[in-house]
Chimera marker file (.cmm) of the C-alpha trace (Angstrom):
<marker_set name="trace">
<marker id="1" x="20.820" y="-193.498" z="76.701" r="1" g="1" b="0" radius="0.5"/>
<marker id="2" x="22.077" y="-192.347" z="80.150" r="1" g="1" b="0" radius="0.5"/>
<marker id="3" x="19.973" y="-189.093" z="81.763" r="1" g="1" b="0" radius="0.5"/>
<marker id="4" x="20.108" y="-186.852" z="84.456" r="1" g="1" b="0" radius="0.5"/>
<marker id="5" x="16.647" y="-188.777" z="85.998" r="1" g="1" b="0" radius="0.5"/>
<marker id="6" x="17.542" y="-189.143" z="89.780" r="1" g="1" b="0" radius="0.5"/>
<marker id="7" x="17.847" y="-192.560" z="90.770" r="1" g="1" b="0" radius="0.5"/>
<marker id="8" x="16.882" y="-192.783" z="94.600" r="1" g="1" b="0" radius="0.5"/>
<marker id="9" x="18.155" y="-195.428" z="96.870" r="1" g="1" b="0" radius="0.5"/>
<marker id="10" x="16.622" y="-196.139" z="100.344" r="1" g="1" b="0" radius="0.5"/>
<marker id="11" x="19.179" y="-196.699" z="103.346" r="1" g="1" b="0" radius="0.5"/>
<marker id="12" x="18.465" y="-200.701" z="103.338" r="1" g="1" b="0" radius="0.5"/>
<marker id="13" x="18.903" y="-200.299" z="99.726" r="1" g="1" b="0" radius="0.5"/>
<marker id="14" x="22.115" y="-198.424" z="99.175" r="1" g="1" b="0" radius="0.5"/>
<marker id="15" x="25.648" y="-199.940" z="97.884" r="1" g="1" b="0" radius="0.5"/>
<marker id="16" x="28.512" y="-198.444" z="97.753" r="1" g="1" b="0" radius="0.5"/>
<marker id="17" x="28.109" y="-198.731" z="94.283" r="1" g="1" b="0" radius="0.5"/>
<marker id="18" x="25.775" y="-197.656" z="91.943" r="1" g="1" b="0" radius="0.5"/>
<marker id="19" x="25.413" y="-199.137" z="88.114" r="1" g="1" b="0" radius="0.5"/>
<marker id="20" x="24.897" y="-196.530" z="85.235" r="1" g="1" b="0" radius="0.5"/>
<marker id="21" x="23.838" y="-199.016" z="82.458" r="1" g="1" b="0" radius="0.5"/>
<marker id="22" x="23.728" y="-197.195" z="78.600" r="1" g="1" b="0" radius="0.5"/>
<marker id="23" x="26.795" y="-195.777" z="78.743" r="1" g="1" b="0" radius="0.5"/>
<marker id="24" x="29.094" y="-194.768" z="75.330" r="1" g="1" b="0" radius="0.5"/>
<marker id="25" x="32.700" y="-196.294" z="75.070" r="1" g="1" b="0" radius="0.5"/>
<marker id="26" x="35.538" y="-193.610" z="76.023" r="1" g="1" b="0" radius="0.5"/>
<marker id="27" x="33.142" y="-190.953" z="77.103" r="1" g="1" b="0" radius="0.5"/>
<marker id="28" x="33.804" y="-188.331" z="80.256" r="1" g="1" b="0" radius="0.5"/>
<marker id="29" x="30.525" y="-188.941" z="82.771" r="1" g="1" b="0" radius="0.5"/>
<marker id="30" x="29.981" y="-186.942" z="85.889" r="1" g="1" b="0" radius="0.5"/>
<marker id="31" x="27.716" y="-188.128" z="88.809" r="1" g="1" b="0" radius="0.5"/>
<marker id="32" x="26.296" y="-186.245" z="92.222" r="1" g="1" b="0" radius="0.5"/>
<marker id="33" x="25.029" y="-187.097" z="95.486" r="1" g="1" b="0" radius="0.5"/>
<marker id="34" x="21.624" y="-185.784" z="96.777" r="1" g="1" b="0" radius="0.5"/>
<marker id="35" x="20.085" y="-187.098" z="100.056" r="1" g="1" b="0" radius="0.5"/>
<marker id="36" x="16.576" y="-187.169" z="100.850" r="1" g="1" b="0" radius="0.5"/>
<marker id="37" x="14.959" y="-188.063" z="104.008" r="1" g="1" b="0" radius="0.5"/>
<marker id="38" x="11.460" y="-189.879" z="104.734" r="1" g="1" b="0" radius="0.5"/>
<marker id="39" x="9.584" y="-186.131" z="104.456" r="1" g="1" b="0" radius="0.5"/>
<marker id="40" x="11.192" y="-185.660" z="100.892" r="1" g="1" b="0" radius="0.5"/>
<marker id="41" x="13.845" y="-182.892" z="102.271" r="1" g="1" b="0" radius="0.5"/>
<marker id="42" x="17.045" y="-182.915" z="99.943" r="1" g="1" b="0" radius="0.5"/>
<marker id="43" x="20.263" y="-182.195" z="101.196" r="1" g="1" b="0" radius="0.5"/>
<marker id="44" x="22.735" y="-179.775" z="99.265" r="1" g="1" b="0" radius="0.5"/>
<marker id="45" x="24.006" y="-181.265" z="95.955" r="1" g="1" b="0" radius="0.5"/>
<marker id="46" x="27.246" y="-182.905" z="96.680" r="1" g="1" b="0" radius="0.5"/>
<marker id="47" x="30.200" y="-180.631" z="95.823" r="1" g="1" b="0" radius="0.5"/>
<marker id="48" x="32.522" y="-183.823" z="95.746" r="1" g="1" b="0" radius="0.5"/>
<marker id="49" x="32.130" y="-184.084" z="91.237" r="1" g="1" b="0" radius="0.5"/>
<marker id="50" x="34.682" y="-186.136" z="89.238" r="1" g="1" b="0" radius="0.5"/>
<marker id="51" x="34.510" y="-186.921" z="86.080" r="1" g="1" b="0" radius="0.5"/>
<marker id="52" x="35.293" y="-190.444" z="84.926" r="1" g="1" b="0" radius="0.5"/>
<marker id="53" x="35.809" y="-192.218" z="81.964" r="1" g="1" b="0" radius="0.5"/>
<marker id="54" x="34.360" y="-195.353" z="80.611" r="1" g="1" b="0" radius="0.5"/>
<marker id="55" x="36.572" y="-198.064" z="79.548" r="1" g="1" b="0" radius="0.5"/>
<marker id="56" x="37.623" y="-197.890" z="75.346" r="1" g="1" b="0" radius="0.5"/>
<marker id="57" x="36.851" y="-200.567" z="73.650" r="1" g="1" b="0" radius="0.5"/>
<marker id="58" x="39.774" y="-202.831" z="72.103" r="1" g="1" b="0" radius="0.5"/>
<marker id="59" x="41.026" y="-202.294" z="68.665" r="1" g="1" b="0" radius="0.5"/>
<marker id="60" x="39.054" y="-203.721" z="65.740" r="1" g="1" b="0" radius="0.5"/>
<marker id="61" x="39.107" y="-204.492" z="62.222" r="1" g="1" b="0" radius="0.5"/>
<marker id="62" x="42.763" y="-204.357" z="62.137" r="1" g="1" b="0" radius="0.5"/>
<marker id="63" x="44.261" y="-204.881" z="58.800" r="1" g="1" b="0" radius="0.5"/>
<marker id="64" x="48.001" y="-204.584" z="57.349" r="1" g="1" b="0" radius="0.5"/>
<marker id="65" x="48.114" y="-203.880" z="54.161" r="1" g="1" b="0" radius="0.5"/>
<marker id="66" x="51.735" y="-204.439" z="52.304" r="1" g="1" b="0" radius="0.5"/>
<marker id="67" x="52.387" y="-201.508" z="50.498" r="1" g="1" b="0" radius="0.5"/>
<marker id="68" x="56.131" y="-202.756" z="49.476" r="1" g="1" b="0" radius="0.5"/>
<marker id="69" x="58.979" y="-204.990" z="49.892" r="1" g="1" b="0" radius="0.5"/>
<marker id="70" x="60.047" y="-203.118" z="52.934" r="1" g="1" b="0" radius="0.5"/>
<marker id="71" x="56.746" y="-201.572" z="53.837" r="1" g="1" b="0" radius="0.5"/>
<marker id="72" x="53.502" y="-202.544" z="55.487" r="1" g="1" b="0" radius="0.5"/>
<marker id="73" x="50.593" y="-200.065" z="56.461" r="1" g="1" b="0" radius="0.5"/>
<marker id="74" x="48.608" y="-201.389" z="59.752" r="1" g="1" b="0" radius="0.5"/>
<marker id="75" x="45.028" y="-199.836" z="60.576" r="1" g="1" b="0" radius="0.5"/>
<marker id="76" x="42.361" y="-200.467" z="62.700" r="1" g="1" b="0" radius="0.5"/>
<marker id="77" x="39.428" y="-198.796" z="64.361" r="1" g="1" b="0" radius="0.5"/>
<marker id="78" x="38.923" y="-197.409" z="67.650" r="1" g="1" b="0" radius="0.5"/>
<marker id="79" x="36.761" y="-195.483" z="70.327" r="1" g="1" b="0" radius="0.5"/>
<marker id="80" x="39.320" y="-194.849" z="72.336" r="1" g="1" b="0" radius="0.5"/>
<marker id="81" x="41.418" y="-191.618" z="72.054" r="1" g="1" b="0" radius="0.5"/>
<marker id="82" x="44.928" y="-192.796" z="71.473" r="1" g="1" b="0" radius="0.5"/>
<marker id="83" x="46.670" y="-195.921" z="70.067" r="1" g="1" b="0" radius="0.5"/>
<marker id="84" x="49.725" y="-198.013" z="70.137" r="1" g="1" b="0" radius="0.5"/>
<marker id="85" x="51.018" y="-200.153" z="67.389" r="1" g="1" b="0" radius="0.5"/>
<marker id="86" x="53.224" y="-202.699" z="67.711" r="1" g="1" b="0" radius="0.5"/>
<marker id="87" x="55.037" y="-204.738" z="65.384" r="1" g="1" b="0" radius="0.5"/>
<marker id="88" x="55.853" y="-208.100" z="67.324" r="1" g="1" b="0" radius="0.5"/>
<marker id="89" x="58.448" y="-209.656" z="64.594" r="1" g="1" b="0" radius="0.5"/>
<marker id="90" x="60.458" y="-206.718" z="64.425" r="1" g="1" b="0" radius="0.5"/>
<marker id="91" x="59.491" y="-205.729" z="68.131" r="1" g="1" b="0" radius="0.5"/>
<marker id="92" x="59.245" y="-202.598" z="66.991" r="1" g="1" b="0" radius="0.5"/>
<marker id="93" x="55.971" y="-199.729" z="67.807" r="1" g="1" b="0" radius="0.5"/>
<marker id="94" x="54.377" y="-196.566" z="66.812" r="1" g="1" b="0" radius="0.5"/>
<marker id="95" x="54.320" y="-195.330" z="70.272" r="1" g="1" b="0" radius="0.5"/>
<marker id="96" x="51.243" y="-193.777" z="71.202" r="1" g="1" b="0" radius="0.5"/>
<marker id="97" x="49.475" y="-191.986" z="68.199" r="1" g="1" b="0" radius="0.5"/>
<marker id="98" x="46.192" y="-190.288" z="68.248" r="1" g="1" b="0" radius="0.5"/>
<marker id="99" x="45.637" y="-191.398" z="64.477" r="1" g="1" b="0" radius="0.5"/>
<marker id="100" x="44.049" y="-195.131" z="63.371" r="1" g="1" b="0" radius="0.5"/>
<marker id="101" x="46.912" y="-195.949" z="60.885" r="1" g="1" b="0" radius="0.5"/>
<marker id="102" x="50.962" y="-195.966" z="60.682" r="1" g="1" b="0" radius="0.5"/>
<marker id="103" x="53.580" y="-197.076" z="58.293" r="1" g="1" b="0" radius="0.5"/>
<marker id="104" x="56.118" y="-199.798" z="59.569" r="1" g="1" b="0" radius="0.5"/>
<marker id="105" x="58.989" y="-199.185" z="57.068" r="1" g="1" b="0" radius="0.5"/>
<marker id="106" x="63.083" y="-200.722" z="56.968" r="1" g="1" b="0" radius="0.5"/>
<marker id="107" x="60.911" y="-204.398" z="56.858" r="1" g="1" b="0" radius="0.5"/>
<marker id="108" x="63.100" y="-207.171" z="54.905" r="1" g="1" b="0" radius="0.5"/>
<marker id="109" x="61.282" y="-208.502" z="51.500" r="1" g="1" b="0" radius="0.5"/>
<marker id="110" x="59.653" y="-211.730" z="51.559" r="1" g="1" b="0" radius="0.5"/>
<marker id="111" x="58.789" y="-212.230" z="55.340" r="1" g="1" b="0" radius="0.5"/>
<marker id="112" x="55.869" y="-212.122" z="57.663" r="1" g="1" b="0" radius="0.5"/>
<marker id="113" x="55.103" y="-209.852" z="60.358" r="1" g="1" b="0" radius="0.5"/>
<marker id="114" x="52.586" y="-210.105" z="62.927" r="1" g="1" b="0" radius="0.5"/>
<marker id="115" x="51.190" y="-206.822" z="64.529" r="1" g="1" b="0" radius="0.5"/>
<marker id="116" x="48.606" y="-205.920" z="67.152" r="1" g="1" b="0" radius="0.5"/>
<marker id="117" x="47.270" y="-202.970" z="68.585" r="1" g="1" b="0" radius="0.5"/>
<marker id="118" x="46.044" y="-201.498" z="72.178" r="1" g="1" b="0" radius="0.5"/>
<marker id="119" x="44.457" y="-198.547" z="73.333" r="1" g="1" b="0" radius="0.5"/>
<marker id="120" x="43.888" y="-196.147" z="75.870" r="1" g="1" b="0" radius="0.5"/>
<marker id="121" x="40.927" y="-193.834" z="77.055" r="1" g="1" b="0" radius="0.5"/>
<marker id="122" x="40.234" y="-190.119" z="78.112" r="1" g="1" b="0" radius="0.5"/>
<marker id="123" x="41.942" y="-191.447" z="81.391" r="1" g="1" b="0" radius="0.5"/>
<marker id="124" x="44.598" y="-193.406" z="80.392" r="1" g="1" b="0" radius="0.5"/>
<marker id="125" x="43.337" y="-196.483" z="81.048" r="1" g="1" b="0" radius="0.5"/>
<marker id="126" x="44.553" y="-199.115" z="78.589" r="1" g="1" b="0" radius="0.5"/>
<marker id="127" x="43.018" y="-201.997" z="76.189" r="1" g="1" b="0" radius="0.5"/>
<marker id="128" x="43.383" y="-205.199" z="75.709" r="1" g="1" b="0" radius="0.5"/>
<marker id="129" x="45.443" y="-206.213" z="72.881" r="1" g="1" b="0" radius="0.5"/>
<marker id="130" x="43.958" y="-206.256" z="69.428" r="1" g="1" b="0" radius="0.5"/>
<marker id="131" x="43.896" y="-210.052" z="67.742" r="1" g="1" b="0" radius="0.5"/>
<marker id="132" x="47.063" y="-210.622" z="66.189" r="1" g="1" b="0" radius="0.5"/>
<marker id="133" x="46.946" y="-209.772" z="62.192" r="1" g="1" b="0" radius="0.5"/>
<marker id="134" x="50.078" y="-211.444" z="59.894" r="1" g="1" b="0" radius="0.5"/>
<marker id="135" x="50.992" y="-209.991" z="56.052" r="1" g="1" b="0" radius="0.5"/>
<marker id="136" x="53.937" y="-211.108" z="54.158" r="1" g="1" b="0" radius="0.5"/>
<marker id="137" x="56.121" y="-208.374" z="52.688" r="1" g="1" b="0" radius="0.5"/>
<marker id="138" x="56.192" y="-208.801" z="48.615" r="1" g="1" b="0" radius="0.5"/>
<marker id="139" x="59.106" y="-210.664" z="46.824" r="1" g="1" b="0" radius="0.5"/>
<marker id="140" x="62.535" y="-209.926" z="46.788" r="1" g="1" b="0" radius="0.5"/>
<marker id="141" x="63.869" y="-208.570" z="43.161" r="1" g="1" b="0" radius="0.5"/>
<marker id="142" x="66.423" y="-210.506" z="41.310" r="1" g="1" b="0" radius="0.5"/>
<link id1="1" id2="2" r="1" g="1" b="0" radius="0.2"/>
<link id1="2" id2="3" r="1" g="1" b="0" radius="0.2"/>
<link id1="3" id2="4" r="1" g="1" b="0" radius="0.2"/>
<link id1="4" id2="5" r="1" g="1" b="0" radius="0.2"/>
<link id1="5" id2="6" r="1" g="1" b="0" radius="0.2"/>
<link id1="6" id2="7" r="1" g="1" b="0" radius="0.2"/>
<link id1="7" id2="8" r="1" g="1" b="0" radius="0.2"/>
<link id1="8" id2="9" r="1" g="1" b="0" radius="0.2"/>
<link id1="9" id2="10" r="1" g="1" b="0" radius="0.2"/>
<link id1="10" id2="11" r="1" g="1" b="0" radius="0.2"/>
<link id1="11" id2="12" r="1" g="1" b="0" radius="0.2"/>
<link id1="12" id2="13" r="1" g="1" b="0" radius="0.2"/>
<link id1="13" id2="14" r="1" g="1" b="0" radius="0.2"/>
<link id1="14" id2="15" r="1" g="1" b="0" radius="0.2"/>
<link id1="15" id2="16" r="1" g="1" b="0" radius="0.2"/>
<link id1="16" id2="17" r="1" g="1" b="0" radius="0.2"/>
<link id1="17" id2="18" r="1" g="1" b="0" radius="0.2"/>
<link id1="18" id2="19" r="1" g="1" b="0" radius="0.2"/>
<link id1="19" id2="20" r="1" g="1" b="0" radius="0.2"/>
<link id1="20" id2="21" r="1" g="1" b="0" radius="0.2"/>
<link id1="21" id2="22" r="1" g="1" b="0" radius="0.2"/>
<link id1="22" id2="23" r="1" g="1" b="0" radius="0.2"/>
<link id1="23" id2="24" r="1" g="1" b="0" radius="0.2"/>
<link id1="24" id2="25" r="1" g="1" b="0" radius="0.2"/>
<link id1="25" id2="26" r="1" g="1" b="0" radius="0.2"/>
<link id1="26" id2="27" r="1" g="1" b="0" radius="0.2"/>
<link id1="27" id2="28" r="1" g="1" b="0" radius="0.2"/>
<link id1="28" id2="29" r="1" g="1" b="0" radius="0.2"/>
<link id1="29" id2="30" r="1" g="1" b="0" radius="0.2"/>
<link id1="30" id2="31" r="1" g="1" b="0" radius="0.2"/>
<link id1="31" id2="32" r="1" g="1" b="0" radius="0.2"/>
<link id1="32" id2="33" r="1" g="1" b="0" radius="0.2"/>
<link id1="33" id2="34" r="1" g="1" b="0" radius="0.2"/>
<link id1="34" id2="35" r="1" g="1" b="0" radius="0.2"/>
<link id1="35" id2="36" r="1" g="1" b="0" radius="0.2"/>
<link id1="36" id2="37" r="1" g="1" b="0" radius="0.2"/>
<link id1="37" id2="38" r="1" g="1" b="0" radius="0.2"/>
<link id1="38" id2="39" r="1" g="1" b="0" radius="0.2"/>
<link id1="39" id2="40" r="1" g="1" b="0" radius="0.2"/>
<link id1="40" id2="41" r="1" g="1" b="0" radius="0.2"/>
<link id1="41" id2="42" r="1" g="1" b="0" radius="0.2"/>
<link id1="42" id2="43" r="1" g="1" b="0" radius="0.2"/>
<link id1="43" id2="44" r="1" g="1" b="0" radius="0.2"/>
<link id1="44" id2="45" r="1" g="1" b="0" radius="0.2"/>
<link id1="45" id2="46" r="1" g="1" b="0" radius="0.2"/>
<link id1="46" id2="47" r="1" g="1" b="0" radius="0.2"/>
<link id1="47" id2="48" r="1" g="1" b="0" radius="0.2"/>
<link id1="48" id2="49" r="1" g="1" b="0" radius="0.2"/>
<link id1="49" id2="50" r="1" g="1" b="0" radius="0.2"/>
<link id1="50" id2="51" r="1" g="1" b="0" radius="0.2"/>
<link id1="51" id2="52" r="1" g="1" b="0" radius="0.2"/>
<link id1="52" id2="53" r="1" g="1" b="0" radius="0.2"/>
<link id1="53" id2="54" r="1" g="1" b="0" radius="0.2"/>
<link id1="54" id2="55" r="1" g="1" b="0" radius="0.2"/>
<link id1="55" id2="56" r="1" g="1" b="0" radius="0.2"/>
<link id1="56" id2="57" r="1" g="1" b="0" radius="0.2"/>
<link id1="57" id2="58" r="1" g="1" b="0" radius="0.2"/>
<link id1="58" id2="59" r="1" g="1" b="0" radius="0.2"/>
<link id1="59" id2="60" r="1" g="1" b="0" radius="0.2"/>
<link id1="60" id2="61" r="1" g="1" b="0" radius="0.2"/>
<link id1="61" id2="62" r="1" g="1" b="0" radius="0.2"/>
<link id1="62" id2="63" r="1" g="1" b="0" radius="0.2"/>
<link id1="63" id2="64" r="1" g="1" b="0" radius="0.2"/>
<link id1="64" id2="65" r="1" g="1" b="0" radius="0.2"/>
<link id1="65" id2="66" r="1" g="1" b="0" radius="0.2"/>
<link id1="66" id2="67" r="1" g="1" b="0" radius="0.2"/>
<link id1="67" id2="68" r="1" g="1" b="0" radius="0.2"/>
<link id1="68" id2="69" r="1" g="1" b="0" radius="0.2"/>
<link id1="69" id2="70" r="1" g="1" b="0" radius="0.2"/>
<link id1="70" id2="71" r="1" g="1" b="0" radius="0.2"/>
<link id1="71" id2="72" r="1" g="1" b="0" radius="0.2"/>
<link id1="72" id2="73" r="1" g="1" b="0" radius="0.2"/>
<link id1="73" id2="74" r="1" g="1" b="0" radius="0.2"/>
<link id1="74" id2="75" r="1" g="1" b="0" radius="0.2"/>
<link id1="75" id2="76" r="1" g="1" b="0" radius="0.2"/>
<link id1="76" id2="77" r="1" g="1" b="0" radius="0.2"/>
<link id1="77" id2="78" r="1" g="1" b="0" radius="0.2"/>
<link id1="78" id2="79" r="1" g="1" b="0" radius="0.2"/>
<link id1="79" id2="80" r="1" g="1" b="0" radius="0.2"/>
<link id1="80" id2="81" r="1" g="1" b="0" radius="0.2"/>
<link id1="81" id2="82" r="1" g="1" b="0" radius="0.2"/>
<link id1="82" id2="83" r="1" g="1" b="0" radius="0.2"/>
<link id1="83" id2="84" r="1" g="1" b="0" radius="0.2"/>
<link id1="84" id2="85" r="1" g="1" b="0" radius="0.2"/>
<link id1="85" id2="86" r="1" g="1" b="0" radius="0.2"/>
<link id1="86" id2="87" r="1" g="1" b="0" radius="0.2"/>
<link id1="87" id2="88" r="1" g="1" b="0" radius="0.2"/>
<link id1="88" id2="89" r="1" g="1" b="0" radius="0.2"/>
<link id1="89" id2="90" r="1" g="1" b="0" radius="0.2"/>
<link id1="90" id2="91" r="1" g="1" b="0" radius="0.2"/>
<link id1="91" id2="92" r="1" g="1" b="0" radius="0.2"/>
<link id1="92" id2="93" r="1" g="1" b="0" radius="0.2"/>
<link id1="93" id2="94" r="1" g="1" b="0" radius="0.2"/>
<link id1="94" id2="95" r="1" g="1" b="0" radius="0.2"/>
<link id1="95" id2="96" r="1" g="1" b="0" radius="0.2"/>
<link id1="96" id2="97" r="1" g="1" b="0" radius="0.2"/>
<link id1="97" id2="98" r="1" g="1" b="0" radius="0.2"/>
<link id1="98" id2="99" r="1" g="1" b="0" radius="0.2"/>
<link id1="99" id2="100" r="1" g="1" b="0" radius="0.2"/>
<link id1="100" id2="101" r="1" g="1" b="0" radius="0.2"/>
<link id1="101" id2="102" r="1" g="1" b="0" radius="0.2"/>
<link id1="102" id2="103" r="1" g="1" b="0" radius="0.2"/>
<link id1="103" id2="104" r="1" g="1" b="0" radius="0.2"/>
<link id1="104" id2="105" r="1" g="1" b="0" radius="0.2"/>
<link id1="105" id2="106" r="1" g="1" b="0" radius="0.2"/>
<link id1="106" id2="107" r="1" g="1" b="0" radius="0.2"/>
<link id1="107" id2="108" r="1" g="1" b="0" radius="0.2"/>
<link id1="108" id2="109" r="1" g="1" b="0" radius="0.2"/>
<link id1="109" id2="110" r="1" g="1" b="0" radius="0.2"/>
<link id1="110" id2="111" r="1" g="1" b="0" radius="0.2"/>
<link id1="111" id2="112" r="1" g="1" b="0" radius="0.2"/>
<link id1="112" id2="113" r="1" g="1" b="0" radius="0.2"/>
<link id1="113" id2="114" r="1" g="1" b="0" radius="0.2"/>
<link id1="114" id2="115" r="1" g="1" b="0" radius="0.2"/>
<link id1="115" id2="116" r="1" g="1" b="0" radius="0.2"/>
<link id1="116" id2="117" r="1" g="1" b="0" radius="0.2"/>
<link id1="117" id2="118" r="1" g="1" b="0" radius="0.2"/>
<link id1="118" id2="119" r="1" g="1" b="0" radius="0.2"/>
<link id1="119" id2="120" r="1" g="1" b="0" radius="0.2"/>
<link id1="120" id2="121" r="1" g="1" b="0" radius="0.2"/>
<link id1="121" id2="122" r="1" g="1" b="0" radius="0.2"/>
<link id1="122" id2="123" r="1" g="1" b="0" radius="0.2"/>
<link id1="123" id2="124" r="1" g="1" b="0" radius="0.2"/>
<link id1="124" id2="125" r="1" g="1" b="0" radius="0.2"/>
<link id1="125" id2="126" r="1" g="1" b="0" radius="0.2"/>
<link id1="126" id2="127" r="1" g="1" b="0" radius="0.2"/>
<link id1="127" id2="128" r="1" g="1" b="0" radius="0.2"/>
<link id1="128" id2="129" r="1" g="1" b="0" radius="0.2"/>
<link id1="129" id2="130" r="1" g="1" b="0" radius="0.2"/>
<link id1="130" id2="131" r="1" g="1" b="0" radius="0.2"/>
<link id1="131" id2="132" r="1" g="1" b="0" radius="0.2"/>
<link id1="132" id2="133" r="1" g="1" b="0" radius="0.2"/>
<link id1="133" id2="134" r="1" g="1" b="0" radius="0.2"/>
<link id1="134" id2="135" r="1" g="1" b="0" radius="0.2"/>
<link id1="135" id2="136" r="1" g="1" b="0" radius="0.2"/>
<link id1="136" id2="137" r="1" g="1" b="0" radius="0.2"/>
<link id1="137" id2="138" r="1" g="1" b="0" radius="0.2"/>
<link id1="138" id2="139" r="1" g="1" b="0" radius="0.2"/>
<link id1="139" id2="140" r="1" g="1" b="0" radius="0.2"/>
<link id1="140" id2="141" r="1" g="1" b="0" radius="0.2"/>
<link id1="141" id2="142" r="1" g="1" b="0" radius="0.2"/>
</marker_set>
């Protein structure tokens, strides 16, 4: 769990970058700058704050779900604080949605489709692909 514990660096010691280990997935963090010389002084706070995100994780647990001939529901699960759905037979997408879930309708009976989904974080920084999930659209009638 990350704190606001100082972490103190000595001039031999110092990178120009510093790991913060125990962070959450798509969550805004904000660091400072204090210097402290061999007697203990402290300079001022640093007045140079930005927040940054941490990456989202990918997609997961994606599943499409056939609701019809023509129809197939995708969903998935996410950290991340929007999402984009695309359906790669039809090459057609959801463009970005802030929900988990979205219809792909107009689909012809009896044929696969294979869908994956990305998404981005508070920054908007994208994912990685989901894995690639296939469902066959139900029978045609007679």
């Amino acid at each position: 769990m990350p704190t606001a514990i100082p972490v103190w660096q000595t001039s031999s010691t110092w990178t120009a970058n510093y790991l913060a280990k125990g962070l959450s997935p798509n969550t805004s963090y904000q660091f400072s700058v204090i210097g402290r010389n061999e007697d203990g002084i402290l300079t001022d706070i640093s007045t140079q704050r930005a927040a940054k995100y941490t990456l989202a994780s990918d997609p997961y647990s994606v599943l499409a779900t056939v609701d019809s001939q023509t129809q197939i529901t995708l969903s998935w699960n996410r950290d991340a604080t929007s999402s984009y759905a695309e359906n790669i037979t039809a090459s057609t997408t959801s463009g970005w949605i802030s929900g988990t879930s979205t219809i792909f309708s107009g689909l012809t009976c009896n044929t696969t489709y294979s869908f994956r989904v990305k998404a981005i974080n508070g920054e908007g920084v994208e994912t990685s692909w989901s894995s690639i999930v296939s469902s066959l659209t139900s029978a045609c009638s007679v």
